[in-house]
Backbone atoms as SQL, in Angstrom:
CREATE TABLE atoms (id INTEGER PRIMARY KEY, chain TEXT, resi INTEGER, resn TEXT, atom TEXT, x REAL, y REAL, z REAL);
INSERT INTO atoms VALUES
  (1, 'A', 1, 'UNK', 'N', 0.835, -1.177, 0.000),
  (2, 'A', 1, 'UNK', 'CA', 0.000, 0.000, 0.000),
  (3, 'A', 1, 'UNK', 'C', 0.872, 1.230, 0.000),
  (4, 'A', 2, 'UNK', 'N', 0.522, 1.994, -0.778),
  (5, 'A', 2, 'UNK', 'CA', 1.427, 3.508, -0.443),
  (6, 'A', 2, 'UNK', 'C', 1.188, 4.603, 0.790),
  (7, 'A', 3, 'UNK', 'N', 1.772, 4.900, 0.771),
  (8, 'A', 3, 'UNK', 'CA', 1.998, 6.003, 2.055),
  (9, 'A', 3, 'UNK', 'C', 1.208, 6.832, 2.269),
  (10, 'A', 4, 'UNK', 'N', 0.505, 7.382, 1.257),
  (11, 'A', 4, 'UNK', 'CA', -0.457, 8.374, 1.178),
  (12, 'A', 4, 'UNK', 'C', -2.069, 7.376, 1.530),
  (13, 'A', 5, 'UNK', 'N', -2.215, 6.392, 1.132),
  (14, 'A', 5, 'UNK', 'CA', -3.169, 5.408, 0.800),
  (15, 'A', 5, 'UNK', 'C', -3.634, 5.001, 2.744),
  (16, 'A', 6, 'UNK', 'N', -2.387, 4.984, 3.336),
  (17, 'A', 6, 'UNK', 'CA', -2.460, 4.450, 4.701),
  (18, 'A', 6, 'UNK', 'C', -2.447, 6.384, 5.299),
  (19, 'A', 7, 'UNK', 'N', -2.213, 6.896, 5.162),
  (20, 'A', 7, 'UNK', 'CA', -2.349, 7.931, 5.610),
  (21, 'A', 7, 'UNK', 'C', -3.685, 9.174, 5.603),
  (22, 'A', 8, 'UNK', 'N', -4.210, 8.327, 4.920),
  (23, 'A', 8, 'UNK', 'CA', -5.496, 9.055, 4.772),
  (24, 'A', 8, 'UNK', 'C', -6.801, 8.160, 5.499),
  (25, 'A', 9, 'UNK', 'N', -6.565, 6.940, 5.379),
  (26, 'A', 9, 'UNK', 'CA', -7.225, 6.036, 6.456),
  (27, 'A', 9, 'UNK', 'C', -6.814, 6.308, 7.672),
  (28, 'A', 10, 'UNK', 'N', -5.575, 6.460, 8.039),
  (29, 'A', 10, 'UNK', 'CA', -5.428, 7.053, 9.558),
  (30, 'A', 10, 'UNK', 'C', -6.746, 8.245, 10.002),
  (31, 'A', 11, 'UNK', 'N', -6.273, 9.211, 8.053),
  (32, 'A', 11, 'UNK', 'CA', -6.833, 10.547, 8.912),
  (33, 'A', 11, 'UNK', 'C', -8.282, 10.492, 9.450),
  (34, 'A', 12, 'UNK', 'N', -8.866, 9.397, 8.384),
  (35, 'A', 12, 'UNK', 'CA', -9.713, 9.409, 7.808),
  (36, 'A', 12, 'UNK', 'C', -11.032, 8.415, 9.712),
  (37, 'A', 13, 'UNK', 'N', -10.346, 7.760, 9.920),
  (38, 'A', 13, 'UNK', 'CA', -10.440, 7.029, 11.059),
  (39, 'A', 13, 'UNK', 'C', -10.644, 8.142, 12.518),
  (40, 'A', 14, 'UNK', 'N', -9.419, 8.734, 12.581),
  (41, 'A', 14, 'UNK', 'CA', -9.661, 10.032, 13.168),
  (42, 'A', 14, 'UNK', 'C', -10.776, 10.217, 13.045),
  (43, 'A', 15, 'UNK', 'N', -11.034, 11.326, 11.950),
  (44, 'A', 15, 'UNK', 'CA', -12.255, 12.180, 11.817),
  (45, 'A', 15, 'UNK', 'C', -13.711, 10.936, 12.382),
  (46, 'A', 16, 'UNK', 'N', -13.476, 10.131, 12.034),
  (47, 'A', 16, 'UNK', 'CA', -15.250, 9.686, 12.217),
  (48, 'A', 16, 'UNK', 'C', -15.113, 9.316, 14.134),
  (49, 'A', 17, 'UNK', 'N', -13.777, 9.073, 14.643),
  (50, 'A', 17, 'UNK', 'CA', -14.043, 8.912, 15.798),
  (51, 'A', 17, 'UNK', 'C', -14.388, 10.060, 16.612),
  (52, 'A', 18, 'UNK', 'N', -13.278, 11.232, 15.976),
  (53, 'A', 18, 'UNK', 'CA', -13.627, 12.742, 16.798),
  (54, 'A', 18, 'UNK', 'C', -15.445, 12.967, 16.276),
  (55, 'A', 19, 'UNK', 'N', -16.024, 12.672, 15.107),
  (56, 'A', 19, 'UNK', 'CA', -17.298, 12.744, 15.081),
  (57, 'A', 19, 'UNK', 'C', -17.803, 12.490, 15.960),
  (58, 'A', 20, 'UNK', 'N', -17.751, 10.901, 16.494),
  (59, 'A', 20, 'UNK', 'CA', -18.515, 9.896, 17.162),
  (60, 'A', 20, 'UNK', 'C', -18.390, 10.897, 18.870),
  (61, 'A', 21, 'UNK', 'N', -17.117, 10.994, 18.846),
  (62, 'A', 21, 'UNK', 'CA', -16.916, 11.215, 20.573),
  (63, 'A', 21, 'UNK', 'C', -17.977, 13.235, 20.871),
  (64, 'A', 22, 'UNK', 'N', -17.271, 13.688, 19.411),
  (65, 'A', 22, 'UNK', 'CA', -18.379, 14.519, 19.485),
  (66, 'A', 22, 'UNK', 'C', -19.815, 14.707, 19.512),
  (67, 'A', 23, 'UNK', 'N', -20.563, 13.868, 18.968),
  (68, 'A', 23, 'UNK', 'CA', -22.133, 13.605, 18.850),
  (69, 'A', 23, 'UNK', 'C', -22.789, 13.483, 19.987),
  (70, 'A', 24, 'UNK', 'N', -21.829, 12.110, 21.122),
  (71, 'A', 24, 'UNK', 'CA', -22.446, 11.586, 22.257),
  (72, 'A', 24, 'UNK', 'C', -21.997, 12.988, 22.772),
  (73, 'A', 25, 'UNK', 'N', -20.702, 14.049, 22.942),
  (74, 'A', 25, 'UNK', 'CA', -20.986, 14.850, 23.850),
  (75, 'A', 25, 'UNK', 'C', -22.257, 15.712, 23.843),
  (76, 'A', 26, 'UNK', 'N', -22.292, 15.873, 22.747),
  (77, 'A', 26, 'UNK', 'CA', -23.833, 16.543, 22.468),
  (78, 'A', 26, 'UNK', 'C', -25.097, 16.149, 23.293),
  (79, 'A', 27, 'UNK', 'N', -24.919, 15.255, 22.786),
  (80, 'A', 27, 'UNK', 'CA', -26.382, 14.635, 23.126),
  (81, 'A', 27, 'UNK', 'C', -26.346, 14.611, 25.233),
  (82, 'A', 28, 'UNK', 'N', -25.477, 14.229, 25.405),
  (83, 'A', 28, 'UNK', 'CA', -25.205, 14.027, 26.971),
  (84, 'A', 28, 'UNK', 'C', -25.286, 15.595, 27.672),
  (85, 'A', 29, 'UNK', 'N', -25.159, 16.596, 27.154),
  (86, 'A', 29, 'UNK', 'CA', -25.043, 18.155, 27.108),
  (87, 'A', 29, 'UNK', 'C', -27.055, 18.414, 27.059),
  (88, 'A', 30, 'UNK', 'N', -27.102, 17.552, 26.093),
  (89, 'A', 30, 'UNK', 'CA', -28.410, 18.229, 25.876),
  (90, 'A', 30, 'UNK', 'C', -29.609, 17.531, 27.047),
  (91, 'A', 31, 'UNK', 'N', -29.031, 16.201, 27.109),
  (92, 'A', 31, 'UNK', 'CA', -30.125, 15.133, 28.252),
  (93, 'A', 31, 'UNK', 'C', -29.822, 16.364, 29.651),
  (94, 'A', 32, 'UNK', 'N', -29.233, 17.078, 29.759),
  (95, 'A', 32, 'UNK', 'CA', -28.735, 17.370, 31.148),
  (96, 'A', 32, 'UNK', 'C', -29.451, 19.102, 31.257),
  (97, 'A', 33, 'UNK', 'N', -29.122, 19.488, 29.638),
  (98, 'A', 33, 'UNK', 'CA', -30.456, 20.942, 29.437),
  (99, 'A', 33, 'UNK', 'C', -31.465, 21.179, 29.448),
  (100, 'A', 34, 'UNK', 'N', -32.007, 19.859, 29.128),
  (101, 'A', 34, 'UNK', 'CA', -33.422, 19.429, 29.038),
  (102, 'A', 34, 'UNK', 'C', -34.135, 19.780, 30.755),
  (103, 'A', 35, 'UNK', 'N', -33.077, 18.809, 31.677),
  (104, 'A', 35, 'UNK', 'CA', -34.076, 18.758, 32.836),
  (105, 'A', 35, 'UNK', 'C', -33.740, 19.910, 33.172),
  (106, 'A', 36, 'UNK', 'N', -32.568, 20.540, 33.078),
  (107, 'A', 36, 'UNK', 'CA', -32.563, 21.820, 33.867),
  (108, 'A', 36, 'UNK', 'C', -33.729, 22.773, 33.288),
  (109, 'A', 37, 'UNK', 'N', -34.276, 22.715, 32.010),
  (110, 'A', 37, 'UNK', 'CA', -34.791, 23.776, 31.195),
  (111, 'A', 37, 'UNK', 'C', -36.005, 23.480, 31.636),
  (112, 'A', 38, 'UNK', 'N', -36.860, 22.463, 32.313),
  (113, 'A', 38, 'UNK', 'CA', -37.729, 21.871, 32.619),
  (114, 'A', 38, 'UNK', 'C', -37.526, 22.208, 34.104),
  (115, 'A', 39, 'UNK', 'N', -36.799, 22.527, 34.795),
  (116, 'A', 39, 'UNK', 'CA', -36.594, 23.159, 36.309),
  (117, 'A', 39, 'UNK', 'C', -37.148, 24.553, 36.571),
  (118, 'A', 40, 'UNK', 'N', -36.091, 24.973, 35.533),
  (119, 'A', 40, 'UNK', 'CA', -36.401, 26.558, 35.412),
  (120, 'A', 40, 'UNK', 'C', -37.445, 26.678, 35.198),
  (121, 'A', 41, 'UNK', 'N', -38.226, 26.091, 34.251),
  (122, 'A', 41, 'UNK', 'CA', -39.708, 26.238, 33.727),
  (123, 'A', 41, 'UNK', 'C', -40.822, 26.348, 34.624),
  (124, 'A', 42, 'UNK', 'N', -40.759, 25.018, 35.856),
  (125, 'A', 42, 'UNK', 'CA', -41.239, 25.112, 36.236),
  (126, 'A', 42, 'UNK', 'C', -41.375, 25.838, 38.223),
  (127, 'A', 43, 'UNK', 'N', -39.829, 26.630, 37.300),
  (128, 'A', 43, 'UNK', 'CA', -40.185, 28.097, 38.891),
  (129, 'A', 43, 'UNK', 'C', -40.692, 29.315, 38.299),
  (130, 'A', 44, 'UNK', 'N', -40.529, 29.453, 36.966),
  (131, 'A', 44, 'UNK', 'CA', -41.233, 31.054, 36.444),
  (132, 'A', 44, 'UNK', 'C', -42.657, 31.008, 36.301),
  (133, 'A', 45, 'UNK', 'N', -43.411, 32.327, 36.650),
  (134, 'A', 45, 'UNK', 'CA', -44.896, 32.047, 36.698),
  (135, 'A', 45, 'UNK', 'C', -45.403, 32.045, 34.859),
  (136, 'A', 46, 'UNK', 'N', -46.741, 32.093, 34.888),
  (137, 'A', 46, 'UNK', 'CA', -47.105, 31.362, 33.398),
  (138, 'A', 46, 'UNK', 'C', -47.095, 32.925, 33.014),
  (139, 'A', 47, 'UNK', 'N', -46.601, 33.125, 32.005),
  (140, 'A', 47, 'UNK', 'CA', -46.699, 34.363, 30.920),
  (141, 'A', 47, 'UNK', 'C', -47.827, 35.026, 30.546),
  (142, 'A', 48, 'UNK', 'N', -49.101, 33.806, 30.353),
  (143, 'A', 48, 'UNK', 'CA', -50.423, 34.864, 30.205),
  (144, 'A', 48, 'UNK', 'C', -51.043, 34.803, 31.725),
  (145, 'A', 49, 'UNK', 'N', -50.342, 34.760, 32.646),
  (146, 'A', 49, 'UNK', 'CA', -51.222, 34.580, 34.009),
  (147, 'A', 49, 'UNK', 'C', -51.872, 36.051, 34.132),
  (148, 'A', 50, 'UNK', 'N', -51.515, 37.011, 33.369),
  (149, 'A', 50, 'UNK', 'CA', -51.952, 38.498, 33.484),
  (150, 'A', 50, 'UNK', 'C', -53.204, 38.675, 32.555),
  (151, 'A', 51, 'UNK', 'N', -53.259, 37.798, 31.578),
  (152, 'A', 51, 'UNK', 'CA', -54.317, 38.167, 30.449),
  (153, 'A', 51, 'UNK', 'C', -55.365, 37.033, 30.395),
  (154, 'A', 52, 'UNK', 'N', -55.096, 35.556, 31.805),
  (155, 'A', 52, 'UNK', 'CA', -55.623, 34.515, 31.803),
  (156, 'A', 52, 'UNK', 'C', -55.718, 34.403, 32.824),
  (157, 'A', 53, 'UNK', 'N', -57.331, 34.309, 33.888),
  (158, 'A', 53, 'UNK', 'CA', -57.598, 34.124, 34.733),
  (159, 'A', 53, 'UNK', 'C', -57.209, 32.449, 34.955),
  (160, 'A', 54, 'UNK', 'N', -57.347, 31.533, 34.416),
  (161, 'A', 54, 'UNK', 'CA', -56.873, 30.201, 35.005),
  (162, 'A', 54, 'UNK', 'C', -55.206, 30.052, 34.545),
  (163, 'A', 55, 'UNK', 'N', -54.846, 31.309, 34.679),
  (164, 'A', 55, 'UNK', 'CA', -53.355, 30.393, 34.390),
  (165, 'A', 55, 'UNK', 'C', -52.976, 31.241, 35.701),
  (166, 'A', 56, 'UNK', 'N', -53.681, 32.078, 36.405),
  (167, 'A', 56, 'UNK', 'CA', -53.064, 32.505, 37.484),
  (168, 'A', 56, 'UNK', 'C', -52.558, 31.535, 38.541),
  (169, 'A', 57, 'UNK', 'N', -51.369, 31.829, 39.177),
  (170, 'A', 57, 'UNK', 'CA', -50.619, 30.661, 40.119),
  (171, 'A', 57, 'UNK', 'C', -49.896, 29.403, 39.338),
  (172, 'A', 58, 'UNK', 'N', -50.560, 29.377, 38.013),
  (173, 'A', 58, 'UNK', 'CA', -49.492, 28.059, 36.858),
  (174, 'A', 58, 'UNK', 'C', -48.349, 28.279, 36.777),
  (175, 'A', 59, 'UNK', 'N', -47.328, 27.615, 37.080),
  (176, 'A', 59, 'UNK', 'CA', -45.489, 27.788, 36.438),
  (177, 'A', 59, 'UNK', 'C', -45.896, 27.590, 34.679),
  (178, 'A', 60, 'UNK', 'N', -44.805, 28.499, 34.164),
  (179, 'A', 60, 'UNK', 'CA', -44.632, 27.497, 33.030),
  (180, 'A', 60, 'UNK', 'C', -44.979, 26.691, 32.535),
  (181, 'A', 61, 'UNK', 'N', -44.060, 25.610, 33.048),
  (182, 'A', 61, 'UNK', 'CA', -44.361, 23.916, 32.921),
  (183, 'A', 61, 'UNK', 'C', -45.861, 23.518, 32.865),
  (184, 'A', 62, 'UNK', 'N', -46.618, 24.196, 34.231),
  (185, 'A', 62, 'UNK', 'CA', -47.842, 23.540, 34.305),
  (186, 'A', 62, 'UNK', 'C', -48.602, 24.281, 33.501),
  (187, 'A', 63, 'UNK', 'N', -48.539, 25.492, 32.599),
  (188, 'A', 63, 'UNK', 'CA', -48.988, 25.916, 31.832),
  (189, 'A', 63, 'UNK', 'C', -49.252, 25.331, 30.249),
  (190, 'A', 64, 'UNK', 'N', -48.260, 24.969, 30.134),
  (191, 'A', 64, 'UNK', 'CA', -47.151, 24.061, 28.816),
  (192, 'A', 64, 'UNK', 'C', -48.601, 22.838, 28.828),
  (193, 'A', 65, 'UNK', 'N', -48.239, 21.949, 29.685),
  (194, 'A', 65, 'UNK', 'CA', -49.130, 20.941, 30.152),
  (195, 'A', 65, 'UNK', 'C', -50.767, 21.146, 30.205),
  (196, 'A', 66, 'UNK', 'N', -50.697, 22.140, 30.504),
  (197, 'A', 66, 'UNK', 'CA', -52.651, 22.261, 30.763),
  (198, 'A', 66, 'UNK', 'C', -52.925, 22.647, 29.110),
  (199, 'A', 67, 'UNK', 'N', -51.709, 23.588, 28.271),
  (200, 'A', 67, 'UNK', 'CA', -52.439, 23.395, 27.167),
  (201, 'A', 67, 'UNK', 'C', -52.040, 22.693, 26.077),
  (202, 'A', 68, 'UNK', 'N', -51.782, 21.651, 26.782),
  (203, 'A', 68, 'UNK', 'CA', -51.712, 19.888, 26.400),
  (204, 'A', 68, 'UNK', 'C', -52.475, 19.199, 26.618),
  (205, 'A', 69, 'UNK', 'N', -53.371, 19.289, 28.122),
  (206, 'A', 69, 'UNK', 'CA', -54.324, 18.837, 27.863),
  (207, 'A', 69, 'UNK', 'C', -55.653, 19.040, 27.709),
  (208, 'A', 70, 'UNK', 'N', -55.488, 20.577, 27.205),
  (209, 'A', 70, 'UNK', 'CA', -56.365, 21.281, 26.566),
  (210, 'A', 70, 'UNK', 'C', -56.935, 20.851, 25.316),
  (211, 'A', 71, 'UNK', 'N', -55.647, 20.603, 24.482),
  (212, 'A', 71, 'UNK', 'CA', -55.646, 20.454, 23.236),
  (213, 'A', 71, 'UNK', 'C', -56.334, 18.880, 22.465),
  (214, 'A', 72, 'UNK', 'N', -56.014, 18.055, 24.021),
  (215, 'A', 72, 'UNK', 'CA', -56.237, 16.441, 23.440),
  (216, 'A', 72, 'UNK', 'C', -57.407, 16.316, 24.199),
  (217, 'A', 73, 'UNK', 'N', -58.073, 17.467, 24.831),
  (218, 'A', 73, 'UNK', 'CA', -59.503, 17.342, 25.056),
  (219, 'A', 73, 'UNK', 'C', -59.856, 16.178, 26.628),
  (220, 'A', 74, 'UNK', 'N', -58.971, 16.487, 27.397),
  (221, 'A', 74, 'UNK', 'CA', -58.682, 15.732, 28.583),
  (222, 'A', 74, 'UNK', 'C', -59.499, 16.747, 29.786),
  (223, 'A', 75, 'UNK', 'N', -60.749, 16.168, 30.752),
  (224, 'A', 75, 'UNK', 'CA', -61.317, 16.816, 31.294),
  (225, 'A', 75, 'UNK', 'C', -60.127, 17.956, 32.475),
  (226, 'A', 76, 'UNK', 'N', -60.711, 19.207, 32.548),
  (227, 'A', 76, 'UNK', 'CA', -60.104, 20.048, 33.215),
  (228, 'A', 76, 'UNK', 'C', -60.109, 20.221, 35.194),
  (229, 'A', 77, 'UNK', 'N', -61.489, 19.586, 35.391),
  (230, 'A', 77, 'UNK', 'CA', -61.245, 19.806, 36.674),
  (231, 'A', 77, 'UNK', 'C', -62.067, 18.494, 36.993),
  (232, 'A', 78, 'UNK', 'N', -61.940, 18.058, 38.484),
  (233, 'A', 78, 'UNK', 'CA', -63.316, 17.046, 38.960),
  (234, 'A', 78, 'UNK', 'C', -64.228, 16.227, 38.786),
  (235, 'A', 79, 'UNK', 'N', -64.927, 18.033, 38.876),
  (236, 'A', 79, 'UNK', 'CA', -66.667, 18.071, 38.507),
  (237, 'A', 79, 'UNK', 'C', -66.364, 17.705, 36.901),
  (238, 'A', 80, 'UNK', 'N', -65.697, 18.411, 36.202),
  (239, 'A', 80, 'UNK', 'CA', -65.879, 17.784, 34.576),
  (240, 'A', 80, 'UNK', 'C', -65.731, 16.190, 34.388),
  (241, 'A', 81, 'UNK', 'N', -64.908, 15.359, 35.414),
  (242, 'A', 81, 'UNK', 'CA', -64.497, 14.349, 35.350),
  (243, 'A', 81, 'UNK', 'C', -65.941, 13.678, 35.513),
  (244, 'A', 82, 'UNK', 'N', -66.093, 14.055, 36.636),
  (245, 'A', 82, 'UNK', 'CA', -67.166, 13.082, 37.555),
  (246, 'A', 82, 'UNK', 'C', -68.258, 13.306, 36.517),
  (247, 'A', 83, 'UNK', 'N', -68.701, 14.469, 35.621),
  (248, 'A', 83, 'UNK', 'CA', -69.418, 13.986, 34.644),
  (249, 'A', 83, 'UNK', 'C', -69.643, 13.575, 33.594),
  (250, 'A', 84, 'UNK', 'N', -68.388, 13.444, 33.011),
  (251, 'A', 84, 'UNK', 'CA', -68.209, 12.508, 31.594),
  (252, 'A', 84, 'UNK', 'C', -68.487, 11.403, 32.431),
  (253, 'A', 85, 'UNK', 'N', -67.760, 10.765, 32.880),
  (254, 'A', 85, 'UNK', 'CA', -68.021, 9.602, 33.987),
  (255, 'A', 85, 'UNK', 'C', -69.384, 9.319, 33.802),
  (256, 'A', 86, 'UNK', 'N', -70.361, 10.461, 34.733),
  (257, 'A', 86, 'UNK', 'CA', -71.789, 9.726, 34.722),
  (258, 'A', 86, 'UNK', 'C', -72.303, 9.409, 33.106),
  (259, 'A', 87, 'UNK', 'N', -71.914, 10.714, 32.370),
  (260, 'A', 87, 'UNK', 'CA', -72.293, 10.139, 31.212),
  (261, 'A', 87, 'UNK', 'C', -72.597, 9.061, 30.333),
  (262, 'A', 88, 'UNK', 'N', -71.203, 8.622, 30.396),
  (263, 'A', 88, 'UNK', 'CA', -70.300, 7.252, 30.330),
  (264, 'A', 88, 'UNK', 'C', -71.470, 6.105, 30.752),
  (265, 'A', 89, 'UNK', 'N', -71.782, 6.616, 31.637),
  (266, 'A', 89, 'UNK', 'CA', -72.387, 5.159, 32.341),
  (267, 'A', 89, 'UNK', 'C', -73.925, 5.195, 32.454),
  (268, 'A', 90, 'UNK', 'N', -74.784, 6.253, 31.828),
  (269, 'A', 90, 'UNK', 'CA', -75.955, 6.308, 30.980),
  (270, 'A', 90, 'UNK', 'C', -76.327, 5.463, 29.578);
């Protein structure tokens, strides 16, 4: 093999490992931003708590979430529960 031929597989070996070792740092960087970003979230109060009477007292987070399960149509309090429920069973 020539010199150049083995020398570019060296380099070449390199590069995909510095890839590799780079990617997982990433990702291990990001698993660790996530919960913190999800911490923080849920100590700041909710953003429309001023223009939204039920988001008053919500963090963030639980803001994020309620209009999640806003959206997938998941009862909001109790009493809403307890009456799909009876419904249910009419």
């Amino acid at each position: 093999m020539k010199k150049s031929f083995k020398q570019g597989l060296i380099l070449g070996g390199v590069v995909t490992l510095s890839a590799l070792a780079i990617k997982r740092y990433q990702q291990s960087c990001s698993k660790d931003q996530s919960i913190s970003h999800t911490a923080e979230l849920d100590q700041r109060p909710s953003v429309d708590a001023k223009t939204d009477e039920t988001e008053v007292g919500l963090t963030q987070l639980d803001s994020i979430q309620r209009a999640d399960w806003q959206a997938n149509g998941f009862p909001q309090t109790h009493a809403e529960l307890e009456r799909l429920e009876k419904e249910e069973d009419q």
